[in-house]
Each structure stands twice: as C-alpha cells, then as structure tokens.
ZAKEMAR-906111 format. One line per field, with one value per atom (N, C-alpha, C, O, CB): z, y, x negated; atom name; residue in one letter; residue number from 0. Coordinates in steps of 0.02 Angstrom, whole numbers, m for minus. Last residue first. Glycine has a CB too. Example, Ala and Ser with C-alpha at 12.3 -4.5 7.8 and 13.67 -1.06 7.14 Angstrom:
# ZAKEMAR-906111
Z <- 354:357:394:402:286:390:390:390:423:452
Y <- m112:m53:2:57:m30:m284:m225:m165:m166:m224
X <- m642:m684:m645:m670:m704:m660:m615:m660:m712:m565
name <- N:CA:C:O:CB:N:CA:C:O:CB
resn <- S:S:S:S:S:A:A:A:A:A
resi <- 1:1:1:1:1:0:0:0:0:0
This chain:
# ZAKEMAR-906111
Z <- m457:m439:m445:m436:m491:m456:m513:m504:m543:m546:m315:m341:m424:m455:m322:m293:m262:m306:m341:m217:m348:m378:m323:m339:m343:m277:m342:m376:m410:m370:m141:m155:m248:m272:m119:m169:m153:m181:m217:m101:m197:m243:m237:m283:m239:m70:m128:m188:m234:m151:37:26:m48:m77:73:m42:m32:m21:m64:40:m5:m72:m61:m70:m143:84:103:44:35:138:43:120:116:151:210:m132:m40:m9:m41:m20:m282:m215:m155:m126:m206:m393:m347:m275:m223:m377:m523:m491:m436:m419:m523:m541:m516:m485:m432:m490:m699:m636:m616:m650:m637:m744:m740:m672:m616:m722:m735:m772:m775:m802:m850:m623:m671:m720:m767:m689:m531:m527:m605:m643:m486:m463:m509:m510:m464:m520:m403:m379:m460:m500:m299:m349:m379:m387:m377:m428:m228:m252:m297:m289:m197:m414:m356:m315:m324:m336:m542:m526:m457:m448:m575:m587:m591:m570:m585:m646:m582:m533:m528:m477:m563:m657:m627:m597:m589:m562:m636:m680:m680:m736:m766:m526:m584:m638:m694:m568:m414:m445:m514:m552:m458:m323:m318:m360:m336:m341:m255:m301:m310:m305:m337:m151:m153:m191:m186:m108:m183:m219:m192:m211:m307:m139:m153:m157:m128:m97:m208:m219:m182:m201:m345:m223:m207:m199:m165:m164:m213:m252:m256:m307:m234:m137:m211:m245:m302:m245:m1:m61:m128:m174:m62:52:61:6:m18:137:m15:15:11:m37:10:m39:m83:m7:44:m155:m31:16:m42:m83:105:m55:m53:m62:m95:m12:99:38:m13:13:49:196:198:115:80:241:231:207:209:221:133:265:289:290:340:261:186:147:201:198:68:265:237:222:246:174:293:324:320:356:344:147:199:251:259:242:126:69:120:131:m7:203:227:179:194:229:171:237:238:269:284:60:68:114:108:66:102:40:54:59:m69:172:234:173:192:298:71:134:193:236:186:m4:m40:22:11:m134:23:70:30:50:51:m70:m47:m12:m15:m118:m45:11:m16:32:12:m134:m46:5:51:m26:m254:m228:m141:m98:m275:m253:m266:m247:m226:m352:m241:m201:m226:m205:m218:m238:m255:m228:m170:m305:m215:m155:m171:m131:m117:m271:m286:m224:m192:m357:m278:m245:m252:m240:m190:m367:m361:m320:m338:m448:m348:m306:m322:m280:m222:m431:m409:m387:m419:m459:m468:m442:m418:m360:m383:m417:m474:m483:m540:m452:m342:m339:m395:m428:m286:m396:m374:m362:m367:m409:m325:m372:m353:m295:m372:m320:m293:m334:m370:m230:m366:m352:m320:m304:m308:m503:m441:m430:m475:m424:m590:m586:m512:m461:m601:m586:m626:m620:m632:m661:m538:m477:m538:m503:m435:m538:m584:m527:m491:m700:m437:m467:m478:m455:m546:m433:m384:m376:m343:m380:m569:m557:m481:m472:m559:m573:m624:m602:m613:m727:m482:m490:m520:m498:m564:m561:m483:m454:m423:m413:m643:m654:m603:m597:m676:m574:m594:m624:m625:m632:m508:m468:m508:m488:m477:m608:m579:m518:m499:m550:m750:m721:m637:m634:m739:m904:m860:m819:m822:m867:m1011:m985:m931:m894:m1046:m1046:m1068:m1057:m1100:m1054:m987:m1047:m1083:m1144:m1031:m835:m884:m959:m992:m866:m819:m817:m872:m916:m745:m835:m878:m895:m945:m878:m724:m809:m847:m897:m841:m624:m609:m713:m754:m539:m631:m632:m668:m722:m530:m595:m661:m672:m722:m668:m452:m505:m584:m626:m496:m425:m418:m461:m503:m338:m520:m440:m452:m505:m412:m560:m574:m520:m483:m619:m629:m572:m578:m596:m511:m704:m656:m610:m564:m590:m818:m759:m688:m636:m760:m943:m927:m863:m866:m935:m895:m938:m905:m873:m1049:m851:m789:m835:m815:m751:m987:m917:m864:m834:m886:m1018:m1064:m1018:m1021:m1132:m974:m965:m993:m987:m973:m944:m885:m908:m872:m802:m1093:m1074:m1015:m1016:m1065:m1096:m1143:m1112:m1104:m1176:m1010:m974:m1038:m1014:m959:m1080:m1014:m989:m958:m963:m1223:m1213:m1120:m1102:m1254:m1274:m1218:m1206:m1186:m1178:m1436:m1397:m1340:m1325:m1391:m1484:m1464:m1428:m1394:m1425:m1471:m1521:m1541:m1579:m1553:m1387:m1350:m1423:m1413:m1343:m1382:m1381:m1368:m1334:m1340:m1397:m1452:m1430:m1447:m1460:m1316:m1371:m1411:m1472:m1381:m1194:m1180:m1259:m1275:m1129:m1220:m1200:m1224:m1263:m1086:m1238:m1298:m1281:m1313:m1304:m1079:m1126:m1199:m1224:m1128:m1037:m1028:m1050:m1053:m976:m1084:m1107:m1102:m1140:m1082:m1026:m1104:m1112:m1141:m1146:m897:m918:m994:m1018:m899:m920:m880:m919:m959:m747:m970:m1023:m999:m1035:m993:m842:m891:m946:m971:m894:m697:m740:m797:m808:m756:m552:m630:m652:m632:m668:m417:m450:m527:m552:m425:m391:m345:m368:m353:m328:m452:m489:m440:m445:m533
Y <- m563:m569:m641:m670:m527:m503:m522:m551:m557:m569:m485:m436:m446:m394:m409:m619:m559:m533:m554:m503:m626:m676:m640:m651:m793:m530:m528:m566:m546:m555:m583:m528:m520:m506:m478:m714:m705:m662:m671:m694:m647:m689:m691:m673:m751:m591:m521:m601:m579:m437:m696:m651:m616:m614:m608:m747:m798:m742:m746:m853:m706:m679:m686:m638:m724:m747:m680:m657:m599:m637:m876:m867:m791:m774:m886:m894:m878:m866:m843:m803:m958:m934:m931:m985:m958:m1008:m966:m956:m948:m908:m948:m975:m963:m904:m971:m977:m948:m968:m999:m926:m1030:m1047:m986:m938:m1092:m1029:m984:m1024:m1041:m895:m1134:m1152:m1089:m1098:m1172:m1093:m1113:m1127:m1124:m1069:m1085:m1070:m1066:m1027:m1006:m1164:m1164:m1133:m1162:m1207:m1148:m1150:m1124:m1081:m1089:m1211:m1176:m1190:m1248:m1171:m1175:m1218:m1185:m1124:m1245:m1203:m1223:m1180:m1144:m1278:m1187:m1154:m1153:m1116:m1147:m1337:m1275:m1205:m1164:m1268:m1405:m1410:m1347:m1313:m1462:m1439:m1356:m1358:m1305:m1326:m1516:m1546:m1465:m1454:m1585:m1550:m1520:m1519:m1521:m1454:m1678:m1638:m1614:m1655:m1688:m1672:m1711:m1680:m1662:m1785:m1549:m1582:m1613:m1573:m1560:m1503:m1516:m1562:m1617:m1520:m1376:m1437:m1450:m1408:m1419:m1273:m1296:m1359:m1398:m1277:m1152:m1256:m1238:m1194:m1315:m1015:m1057:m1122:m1143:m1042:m968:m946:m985:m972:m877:m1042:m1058:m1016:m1033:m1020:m974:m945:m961:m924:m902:m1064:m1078:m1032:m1045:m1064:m1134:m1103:m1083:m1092:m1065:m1321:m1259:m1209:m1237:m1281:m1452:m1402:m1344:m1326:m1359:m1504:m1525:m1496:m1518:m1546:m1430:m1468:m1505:m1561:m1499:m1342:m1404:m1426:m1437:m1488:m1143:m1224:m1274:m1252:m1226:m1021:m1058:m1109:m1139:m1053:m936:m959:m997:m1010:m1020:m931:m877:m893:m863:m855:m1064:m1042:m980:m971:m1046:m1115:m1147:m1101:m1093:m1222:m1032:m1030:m1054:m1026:m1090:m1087:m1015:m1007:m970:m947:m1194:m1202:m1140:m1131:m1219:m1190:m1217:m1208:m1213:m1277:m1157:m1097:m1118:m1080:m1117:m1213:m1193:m1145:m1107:m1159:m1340:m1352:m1290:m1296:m1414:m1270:m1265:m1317:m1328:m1299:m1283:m1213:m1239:m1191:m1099:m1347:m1267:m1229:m1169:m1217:m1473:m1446:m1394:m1358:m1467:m1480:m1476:m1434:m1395:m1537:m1444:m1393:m1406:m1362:m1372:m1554:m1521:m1449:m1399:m1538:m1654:m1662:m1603:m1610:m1732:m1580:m1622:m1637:m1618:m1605:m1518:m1531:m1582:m1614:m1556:m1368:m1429:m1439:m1395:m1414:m1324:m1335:m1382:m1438:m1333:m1265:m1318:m1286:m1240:m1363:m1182:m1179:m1239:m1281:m1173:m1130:m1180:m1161:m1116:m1229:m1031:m1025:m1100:m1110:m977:m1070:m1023:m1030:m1033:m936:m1230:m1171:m1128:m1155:m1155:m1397:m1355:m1288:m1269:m1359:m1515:m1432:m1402:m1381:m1368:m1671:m1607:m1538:m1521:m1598:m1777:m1792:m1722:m1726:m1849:m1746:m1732:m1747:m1734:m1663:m1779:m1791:m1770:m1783:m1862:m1737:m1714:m1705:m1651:m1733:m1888:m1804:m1759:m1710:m1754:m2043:m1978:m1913:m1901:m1948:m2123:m2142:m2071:m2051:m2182:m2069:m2083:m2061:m2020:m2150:m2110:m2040:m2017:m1959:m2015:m2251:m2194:m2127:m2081:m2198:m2287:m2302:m2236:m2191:m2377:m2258:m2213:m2222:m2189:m2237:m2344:m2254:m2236:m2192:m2202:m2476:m2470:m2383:m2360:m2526:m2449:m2478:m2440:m2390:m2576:m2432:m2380:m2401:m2359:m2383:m2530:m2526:m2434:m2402:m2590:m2492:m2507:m2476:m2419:m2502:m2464:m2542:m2534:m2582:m2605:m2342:m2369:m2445:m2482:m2338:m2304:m2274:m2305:m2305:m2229:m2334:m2349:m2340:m2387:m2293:m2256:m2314:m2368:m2410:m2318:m2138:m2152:m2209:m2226:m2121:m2103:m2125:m2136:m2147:m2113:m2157:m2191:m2189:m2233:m2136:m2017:m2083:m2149:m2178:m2103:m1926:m1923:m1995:m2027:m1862:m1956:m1963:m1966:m2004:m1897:m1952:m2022:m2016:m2059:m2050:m1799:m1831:m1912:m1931:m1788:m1758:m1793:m1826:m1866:m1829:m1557:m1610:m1672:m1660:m1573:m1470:m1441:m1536:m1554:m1343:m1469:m1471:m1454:m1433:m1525:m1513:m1479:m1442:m1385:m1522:m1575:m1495:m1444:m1391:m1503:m1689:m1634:m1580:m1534:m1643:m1715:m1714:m1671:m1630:m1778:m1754:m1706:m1674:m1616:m1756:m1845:m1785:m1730:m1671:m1785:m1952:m1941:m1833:m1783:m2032:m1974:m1964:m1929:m1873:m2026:m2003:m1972:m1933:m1872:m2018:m2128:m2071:m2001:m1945:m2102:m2219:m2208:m2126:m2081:m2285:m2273:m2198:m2170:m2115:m2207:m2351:m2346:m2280:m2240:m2379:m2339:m2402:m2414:m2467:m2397:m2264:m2271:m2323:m2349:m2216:m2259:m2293:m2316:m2354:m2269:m2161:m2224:m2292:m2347:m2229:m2040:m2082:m2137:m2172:m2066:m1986:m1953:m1972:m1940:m1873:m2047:m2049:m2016:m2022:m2036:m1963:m2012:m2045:m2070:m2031:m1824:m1822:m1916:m1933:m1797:m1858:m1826:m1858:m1904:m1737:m1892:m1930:m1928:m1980:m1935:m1774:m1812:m1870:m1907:m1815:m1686:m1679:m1722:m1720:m1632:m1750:m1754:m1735:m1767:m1681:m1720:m1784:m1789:m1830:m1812:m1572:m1582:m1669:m1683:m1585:m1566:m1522:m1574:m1604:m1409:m1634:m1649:m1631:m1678:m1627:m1582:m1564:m1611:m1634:m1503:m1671:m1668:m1640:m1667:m1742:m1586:m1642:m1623:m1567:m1648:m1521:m1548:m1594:m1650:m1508:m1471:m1517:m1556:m1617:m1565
X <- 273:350:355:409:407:170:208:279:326:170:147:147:166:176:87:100:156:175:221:137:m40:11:115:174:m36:m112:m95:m21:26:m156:m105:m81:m66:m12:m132:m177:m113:m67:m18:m113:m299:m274:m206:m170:m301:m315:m301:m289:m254:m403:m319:m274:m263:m209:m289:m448:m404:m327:m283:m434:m598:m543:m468:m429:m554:m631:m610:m593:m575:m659:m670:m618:m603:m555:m665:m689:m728:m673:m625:m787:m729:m684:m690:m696:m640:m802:m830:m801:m834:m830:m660:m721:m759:m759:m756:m519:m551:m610:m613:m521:m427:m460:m474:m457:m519:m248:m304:m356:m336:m270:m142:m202:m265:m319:m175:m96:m63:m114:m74:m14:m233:m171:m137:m165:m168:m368:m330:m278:m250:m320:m530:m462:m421:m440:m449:m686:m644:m573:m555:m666:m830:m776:m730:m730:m738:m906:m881:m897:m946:m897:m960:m934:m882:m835:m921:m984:m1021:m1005:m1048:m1032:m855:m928:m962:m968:m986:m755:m767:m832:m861:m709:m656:m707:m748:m771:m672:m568:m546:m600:m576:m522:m539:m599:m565:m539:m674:m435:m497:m555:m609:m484:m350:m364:m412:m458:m358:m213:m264:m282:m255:m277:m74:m105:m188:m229:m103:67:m22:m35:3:m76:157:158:76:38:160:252:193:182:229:174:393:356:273:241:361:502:511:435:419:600:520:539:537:556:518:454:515:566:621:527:324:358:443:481:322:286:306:329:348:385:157:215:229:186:175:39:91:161:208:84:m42:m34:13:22:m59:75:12:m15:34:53:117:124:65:9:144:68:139:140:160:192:m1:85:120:180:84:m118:m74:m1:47:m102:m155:m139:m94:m45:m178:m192:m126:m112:m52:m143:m282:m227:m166:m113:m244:m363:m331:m283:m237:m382:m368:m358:m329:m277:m415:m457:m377:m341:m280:m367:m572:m534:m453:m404:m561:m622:m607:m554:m509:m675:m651:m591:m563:m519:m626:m734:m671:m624:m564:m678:m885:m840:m774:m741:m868:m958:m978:m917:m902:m1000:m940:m1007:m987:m997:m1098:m797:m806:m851:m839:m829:m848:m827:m807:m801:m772:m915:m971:m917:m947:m1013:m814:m886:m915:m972:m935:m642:m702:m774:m775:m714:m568:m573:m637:m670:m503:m471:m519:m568:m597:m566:m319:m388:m419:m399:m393:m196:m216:m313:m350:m203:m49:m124:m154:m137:m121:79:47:m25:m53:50:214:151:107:124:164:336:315:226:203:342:329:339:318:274:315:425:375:379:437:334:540:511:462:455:557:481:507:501:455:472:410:461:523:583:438:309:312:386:425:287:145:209:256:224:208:19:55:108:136:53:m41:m34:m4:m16:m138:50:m7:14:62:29:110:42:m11:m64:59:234:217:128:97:242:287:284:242:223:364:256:197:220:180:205:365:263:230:194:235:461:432:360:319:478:464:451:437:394:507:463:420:412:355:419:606:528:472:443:509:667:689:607:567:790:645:653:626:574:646:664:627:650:672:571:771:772:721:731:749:796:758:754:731:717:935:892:850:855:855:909:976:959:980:1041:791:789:847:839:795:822:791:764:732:763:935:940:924:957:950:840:902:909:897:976:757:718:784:776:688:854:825:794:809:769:873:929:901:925:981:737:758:821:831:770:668:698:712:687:788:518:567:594:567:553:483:493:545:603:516:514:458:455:419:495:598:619:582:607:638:522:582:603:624:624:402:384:446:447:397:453:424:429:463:336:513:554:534:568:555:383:432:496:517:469:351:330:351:336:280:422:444:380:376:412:404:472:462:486:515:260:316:357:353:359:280:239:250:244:138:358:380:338:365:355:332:368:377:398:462:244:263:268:227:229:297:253:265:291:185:435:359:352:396:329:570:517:444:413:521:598:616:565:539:735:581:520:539:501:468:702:645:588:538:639:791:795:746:756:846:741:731:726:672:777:792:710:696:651:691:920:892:823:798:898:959:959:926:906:1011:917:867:869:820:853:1040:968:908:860:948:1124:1134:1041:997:1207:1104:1107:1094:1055:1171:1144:1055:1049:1005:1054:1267:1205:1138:1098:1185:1315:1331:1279:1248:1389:1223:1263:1263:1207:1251:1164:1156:1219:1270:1141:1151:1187:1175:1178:1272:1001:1060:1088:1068:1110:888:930:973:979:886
name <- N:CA:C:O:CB:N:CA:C:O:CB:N:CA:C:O:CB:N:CA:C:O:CB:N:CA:C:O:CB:N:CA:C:O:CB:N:CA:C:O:CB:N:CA:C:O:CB:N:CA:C:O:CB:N:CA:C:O:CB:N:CA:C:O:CB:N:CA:C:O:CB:N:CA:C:O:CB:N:CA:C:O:CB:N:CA:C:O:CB:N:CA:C:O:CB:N:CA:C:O:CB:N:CA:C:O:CB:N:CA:C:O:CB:N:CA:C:O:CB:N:CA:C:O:CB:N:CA:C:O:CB:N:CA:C:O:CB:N:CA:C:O:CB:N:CA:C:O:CB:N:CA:C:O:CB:N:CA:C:O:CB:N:CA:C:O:CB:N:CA:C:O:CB:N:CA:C:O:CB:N:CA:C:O:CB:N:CA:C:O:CB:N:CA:C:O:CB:N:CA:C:O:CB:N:CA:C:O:CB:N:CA:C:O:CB:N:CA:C:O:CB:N:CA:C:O:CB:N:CA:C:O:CB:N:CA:C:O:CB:N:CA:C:O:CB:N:CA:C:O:CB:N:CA:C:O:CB:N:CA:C:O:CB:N:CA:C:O:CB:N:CA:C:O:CB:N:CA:C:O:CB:N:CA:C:O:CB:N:CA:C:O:CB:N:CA:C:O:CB:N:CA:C:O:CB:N:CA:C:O:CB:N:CA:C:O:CB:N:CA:C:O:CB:N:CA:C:O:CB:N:CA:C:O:CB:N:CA:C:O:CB:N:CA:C:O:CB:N:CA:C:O:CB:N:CA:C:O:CB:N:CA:C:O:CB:N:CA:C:O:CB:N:CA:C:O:CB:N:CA:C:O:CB:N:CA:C:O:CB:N:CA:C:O:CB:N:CA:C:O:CB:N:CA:C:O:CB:N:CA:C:O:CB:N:CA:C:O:CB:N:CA:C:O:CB:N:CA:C:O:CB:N:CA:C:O:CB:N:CA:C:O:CB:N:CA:C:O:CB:N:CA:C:O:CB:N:CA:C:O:CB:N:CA:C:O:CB:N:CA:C:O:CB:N:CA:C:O:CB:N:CA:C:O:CB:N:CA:C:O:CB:N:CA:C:O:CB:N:CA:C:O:CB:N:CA:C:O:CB:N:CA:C:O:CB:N:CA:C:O:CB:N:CA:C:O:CB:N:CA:C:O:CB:N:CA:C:O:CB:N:CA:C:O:CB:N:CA:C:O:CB:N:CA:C:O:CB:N:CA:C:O:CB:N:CA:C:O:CB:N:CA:C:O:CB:N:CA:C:O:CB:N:CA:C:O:CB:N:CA:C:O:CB:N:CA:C:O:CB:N:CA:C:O:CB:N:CA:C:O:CB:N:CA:C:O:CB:N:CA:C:O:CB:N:CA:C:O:CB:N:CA:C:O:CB:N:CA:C:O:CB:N:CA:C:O:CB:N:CA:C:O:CB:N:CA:C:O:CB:N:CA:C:O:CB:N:CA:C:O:CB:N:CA:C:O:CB:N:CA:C:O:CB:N:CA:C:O:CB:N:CA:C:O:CB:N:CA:C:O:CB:N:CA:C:O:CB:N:CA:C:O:CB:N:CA:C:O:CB:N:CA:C:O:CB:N:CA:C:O:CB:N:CA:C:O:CB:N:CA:C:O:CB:N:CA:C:O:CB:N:CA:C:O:CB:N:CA:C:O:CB:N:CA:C:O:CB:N:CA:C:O:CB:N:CA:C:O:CB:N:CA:C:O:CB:N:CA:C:O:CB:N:CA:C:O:CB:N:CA:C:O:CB:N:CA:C:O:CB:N:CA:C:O:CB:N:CA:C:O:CB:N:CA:C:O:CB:N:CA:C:O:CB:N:CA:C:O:CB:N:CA:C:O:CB:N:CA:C:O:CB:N:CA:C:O:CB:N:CA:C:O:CB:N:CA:C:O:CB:N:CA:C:O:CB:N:CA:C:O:CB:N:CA:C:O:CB:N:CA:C:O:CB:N:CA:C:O:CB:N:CA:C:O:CB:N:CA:C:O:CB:N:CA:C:O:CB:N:CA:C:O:CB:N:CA:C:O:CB:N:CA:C:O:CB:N:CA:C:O:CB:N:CA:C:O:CB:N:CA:C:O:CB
resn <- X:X:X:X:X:X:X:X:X:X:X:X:X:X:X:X:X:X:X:X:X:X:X:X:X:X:X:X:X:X:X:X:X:X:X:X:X:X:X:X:X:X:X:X:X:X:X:X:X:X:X:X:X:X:X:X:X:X:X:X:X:X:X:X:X:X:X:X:X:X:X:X:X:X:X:X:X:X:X:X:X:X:X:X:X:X:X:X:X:X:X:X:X:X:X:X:X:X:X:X:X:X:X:X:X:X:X:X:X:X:X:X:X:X:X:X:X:X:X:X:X:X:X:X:X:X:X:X:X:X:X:X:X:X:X:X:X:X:X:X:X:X:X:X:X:X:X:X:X:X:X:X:X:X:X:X:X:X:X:X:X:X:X:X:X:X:X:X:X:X:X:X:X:X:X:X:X:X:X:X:X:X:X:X:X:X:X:X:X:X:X:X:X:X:X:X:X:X:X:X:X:X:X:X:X:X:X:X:X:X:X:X:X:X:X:X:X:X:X:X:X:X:X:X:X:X:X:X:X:X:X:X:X:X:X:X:X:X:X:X:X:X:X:X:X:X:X:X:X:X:X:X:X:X:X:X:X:X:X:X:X:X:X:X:X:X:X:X:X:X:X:X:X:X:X:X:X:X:X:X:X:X:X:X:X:X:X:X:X:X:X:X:X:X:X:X:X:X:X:X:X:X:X:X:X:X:X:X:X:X:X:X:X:X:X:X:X:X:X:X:X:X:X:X:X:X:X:X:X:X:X:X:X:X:X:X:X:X:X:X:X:X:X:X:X:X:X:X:X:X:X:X:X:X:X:X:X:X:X:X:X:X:X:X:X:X:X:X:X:X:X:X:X:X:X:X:X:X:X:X:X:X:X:X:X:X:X:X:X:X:X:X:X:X:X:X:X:X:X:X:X:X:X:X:X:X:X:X:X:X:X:X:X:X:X:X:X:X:X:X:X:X:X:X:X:X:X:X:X:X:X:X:X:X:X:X:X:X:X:X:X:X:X:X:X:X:X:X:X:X:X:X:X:X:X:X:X:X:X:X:X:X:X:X:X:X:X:X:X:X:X:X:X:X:X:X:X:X:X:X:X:X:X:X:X:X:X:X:X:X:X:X:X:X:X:X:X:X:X:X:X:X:X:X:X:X:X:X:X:X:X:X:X:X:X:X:X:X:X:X:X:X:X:X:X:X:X:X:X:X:X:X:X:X:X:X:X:X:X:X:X:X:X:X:X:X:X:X:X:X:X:X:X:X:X:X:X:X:X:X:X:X:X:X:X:X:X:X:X:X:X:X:X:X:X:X:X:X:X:X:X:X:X:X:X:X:X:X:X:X:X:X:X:X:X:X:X:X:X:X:X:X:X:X:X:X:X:X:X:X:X:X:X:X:X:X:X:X:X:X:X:X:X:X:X:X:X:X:X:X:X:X:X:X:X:X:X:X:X:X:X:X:X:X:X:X:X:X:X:X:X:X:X:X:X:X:X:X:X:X:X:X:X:X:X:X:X:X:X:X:X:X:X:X:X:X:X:X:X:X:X:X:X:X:X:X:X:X:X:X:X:X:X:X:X:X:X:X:X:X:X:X:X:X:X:X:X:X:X:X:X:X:X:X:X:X:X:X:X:X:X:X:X:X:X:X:X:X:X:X:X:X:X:X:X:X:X:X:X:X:X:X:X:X:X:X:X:X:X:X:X:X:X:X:X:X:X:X:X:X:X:X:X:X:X:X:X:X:X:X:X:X:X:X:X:X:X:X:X:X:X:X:X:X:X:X:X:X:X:X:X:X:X:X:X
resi <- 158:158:158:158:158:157:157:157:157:157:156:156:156:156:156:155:155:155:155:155:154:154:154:154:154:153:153:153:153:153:152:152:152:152:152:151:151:151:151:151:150:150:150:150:150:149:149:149:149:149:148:148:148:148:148:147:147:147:147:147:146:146:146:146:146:145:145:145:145:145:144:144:144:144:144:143:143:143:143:143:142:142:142:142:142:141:141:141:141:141:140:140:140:140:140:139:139:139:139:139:138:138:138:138:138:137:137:137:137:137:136:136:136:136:136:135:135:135:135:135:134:134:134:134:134:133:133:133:133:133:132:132:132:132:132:131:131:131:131:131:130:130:130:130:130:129:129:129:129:129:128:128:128:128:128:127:127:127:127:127:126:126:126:126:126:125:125:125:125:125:124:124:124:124:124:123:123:123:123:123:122:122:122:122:122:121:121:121:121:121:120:120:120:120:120:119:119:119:119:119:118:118:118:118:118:117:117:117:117:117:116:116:116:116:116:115:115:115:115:115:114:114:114:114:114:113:113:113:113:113:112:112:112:112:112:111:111:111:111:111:110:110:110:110:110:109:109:109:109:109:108:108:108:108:108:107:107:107:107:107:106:106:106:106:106:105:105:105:105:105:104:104:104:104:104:103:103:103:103:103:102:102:102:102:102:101:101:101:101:101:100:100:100:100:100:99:99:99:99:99:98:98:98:98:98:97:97:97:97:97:96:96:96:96:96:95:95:95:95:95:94:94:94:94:94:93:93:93:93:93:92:92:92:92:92:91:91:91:91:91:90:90:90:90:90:89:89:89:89:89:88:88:88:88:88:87:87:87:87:87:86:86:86:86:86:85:85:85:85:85:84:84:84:84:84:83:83:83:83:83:82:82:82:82:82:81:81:81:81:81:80:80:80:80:80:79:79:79:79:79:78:78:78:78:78:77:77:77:77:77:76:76:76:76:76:75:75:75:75:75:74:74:74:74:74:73:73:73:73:73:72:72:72:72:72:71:71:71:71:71:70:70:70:70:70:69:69:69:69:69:68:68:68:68:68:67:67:67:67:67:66:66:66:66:66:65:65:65:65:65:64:64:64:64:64:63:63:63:63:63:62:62:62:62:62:61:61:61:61:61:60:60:60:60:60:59:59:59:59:59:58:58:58:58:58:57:57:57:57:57:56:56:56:56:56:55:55:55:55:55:54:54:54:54:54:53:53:53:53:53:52:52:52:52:52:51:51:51:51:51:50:50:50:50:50:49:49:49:49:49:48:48:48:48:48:47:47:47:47:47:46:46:46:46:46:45:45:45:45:45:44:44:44:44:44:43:43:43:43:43:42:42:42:42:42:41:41:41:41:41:40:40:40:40:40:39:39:39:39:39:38:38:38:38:38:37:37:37:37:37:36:36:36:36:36:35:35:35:35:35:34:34:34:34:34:33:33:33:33:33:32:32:32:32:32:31:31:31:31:31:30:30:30:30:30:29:29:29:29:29:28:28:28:28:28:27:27:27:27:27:26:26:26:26:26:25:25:25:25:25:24:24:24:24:24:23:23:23:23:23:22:22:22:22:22:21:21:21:21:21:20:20:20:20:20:19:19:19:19:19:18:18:18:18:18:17:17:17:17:17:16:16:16:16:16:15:15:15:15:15:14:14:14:14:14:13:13:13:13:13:12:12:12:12:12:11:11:11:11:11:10:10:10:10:10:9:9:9:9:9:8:8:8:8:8:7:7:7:7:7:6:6:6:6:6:5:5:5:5:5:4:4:4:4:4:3:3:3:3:3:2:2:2:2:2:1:1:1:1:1:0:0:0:0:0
C-alpha cells in the first residue's frame, strides 16, 4: 500500500462508516482493514483517525498492542510458533530457529519474496500437542527440527 489509491481511501472510508455506530468501532474497523489489506500502515491509521475522531496515538496503540495487527505486509504464508511454556520445554525454540534459519529471516520478518512471515507466539492454546506450529490456521502438531524443511517444502510447492 505505497500510496493510497483513491478506490484504497474510499474503501477504508466504507470500512470506517459501517462501524462508526458502534460502541467502540476502533478494533472493528482497524480489523476489517487488516482482513482487507493484510496490514495497517500509519497512512491507513492517519484516515481512520480523520474518520473517527481518535486519535492517530491512540490506533497505533491498539495496532501496536494486539499481535493480530501488523504495521507491515505480511507474507502468503504465515509461521506462527508457539513459544509457550509447554511447547518451549519440548524443543519449539530450536523448531523456530531452523524455520529462521531456512528462510533467511528473524521473527517478525517476511522473506523477501513476499512468501513467508514468521511469527513467534506465546501460547496458541495447543499444549497437548507441543511444540506446535501454525500456518494460516492449519496447525501442526508435535513439530521436530527435522520436519521443519519438508513443511517448507510443501508450502513451495503451492506457490
């Protein structure tokens, strides 16, 4: 979202007008926005502020705040790792580590091709099945250091 197109503004004005009635439309709005867009930059923040009356401080709080929300595009593909207590002790720092190490990237980080985001996650609620790893909402349970490529490889291989 380089420079807002005209359509892009109009639209997040729409997003903004179809909760501006609600109680507190702010986390509404700014999600209807990520759905849209994968991500909310400071220009988006700027109109939804103009939009709503709250202030441009306070959206960047809550986009800042929730791990949902992201100030950058994400990649096709998201890695969320659960880094929780019960997927930590079983091995899910050395699962991330090679996830990081394969793609290139830190946490956080998308590859450069736009196809991978990884995400280290406090606890996905998965215990039982630790450590476990998320990708667009498919988990994987269990995940070991020597899966970690052919997961990759799969998510390739869809393009």
């Amino acid at each position: 979202m380089q420079k807002l197109s005209e359509a892009a503004v109009k639209q997040i004005n729409e997003i903004c007008d179809r909760h501006i009635n609600d109680k507190t439309p702010l986390m509404m709005i700014l999600s209807d926005i990520q759905k849209e867009y994968g991500y909310v930059p400071i220009d988006v923040q700027e109109i939804v502020s103009e939009r709503t009356g709250i202030s441009v401080a306070e959206i960047y709080g809550v986009v800042t705040f929730y791990s949902f929300f992201s100030l950058k595009p994400k990649g096709k593909y998201i890695i969320g790792c659960c880094l929780g207590t019960a997927c930590y002790v079983k091995g899910a720092q050395r699962v991330i580590d090679e996830f990081c190490e394969i793609l290139g990237i830190e946490p956080g980080e998308t590859t450069e091709d736009g196809m991978f985001t990884i995400d280290a996650l406090r606890c996905i609620g998965a215990c039982g099945i630790a450590p476990a790893v998320s990708i667009n909402g498919t988990v994987y349970p269990k995940v070991q250091v020597n899966q970690v490529h052919s997961i990759i490889d799969e998510y390739r291989k869809l393009g």
